[in-house]
C-alpha positions in Angstrom: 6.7 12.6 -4.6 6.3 12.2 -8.5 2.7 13.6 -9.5 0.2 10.8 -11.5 -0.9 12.2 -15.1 -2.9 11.1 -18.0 -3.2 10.6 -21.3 -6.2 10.2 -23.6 -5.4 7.5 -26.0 -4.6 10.2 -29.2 -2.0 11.9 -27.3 -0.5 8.1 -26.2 -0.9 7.3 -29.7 1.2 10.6 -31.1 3.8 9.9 -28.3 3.8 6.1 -28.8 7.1 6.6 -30.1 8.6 7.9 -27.1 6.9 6.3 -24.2 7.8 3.4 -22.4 4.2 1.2 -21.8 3.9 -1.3 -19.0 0.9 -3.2 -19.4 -0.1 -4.2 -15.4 -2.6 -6.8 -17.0 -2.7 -10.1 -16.5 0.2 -12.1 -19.0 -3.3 -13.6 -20.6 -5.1 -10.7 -21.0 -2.0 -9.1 -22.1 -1.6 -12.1 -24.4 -4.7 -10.9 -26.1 -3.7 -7.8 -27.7 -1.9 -5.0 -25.7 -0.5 -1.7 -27.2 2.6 -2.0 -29.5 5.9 -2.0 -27.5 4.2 -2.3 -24.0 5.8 -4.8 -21.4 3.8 -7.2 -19.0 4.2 -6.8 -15.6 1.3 -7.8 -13.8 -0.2 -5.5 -11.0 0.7 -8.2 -8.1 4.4 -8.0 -9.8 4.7 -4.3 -9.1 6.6 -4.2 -6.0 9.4 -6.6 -7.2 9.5 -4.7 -10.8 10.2 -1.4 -8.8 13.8 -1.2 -9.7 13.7 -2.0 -13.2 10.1 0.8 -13.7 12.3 3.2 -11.9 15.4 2.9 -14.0 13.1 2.7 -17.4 11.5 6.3 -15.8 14.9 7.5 -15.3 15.3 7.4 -19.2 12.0 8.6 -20.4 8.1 8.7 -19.5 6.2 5.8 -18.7 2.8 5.0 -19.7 0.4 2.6 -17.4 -2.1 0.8 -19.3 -4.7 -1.6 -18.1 -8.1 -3.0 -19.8 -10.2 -0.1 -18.9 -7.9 2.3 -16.8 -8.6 0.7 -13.0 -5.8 -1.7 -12.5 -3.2 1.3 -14.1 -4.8 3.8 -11.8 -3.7 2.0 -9.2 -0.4 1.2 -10.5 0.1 4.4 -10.9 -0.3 5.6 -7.0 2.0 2.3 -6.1 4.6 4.0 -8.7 4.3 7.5 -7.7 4.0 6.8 -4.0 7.4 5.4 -4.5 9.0 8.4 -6.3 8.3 6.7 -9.9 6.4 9.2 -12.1 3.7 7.4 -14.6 0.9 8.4 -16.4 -1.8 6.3 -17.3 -4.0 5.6 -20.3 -7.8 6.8 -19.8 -10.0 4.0 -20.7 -7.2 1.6 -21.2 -7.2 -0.7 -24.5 -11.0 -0.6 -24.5 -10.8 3.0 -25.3 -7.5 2.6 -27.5 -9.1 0.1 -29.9 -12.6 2.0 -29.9 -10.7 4.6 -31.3 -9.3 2.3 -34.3 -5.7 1.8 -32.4 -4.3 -1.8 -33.7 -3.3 -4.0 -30.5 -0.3 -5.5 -30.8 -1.0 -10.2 -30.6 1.7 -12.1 -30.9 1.3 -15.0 -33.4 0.2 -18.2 -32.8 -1.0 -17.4 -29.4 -4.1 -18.5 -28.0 -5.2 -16.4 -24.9 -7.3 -17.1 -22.0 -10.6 -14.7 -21.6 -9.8 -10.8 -20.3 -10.4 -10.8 -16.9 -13.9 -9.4 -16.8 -15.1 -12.3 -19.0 -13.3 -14.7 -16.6 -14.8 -13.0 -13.2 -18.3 -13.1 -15.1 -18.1 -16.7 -16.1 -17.2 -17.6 -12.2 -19.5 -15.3 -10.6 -22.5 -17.0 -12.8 -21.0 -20.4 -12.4 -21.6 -20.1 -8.4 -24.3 -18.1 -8.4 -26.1 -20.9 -10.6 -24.6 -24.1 -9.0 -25.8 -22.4 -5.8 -29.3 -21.9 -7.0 -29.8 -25.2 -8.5 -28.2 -27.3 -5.4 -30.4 -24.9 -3.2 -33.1 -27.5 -4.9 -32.1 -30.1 -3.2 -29.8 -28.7 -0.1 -31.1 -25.4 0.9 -28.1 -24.6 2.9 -26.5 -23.9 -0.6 -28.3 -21.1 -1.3 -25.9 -19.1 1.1 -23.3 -19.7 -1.9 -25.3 -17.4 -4.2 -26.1 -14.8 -1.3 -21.7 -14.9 -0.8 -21.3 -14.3 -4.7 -23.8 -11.4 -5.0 -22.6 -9.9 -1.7 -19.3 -9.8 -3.0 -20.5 -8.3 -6.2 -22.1 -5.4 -4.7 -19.2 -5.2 -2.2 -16.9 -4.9 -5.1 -19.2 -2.4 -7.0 -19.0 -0.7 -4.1 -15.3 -0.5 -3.0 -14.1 -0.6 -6.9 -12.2 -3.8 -5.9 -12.6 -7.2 -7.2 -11.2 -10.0 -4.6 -12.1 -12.6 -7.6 -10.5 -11.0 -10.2 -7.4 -11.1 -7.5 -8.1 -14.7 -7.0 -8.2 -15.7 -10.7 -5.2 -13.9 -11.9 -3.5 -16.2 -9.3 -4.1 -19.4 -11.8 -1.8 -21.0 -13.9 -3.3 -19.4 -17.5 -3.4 -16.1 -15.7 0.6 -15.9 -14.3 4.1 -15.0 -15.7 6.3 -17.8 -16.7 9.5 -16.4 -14.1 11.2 -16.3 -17.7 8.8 -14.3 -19.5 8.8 -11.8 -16.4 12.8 -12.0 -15.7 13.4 -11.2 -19.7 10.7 -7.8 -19.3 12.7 -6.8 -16.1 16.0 -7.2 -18.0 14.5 -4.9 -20.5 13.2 -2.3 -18.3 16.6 -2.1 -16.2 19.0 -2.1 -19.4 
């Protein structure tokens, strides 16, 4: 089994150059700004880009980077559970651009919220529409117990089941093309 490493974003930054980055955000969030070079392939696309992140490992080191290190911590024990050695970035882009890094957007692109904005916005959104239809239908106030009982459940378990159900809209997914062409790249 390949061992999980990581890098602090000076020692990605020196390497840059020789690293191959896969960015396991979301293609908006990745859409954003992401490191120069890096490839989107969205954590839920992991399994099925196994083949390509194994033969782009074969040829050189790979770097897992996510908005804040989570989601490319757990890429990263998918990857080495499989045999796939990755590192990951500590503190992800937050950290990268804190430090003065550039992020890589392409032009003309106009990207949805990251996904902490978006799980924010919902989790407000229900919380609120709960509490003011509680006004007139009490019953609805179990809406805003569900959201916050799922907040602290997620604090808790460092999961977010919202954040899983959001990247599963439109703005948030991989045109098959965009995702076939960063496979091809990885494999080749």
């Amino acid at each position: 089994m390949a061992a999980t490493t990581s890098l602090v974003p000076e020692q990605a930054h020196a390497r840059l150059h020789e690293l191959t980055i896969i960015d396991v955000r979301t293609p908006g969030e990745y859409a954003s700004g992401h490191l120069p070079g890096a490839h989107n392939v969205p954590l839920d696309h992991l399994e099925a880009a196994l083949p390509a992140l194994r033969a782009a490992a074969a040829r050189g080191d790979l770097l897992v980077v996510c908005a804040s290190g989570g989601r490319s911590a757990q890429a990263c024990e998918r990857l080495t559970g499989d045999g796939v050695p990755a590192a990951t970035l500590v503190g992800g882009t937050q950290a990268w651009t804190q430090l003065g890094h550039d992020l890589h957007r392409p032009a003309g692109s106009r990207a949805p919220w990251a996904m902490e904005r978006q799980v924010r916005f919902a989790a407000g959104s229900l919380v609120l529409t709960g509490l003011v239809a509680g006004l007139r239908w009490p019953k609805t106030r179990l809406l805003s117990a569900g959201v916050a009982g799922g907040l602290v459940f997620s604090a808790l378990t460092n999961t977010c089941g919202m954040a899983h159900l959001l990247a599963k809209l439109p703005h948030n997914r991989p045109r098959a093309t965009d995702l076939d062409a960063t496979l091809a790249a990885l494999a080749g």
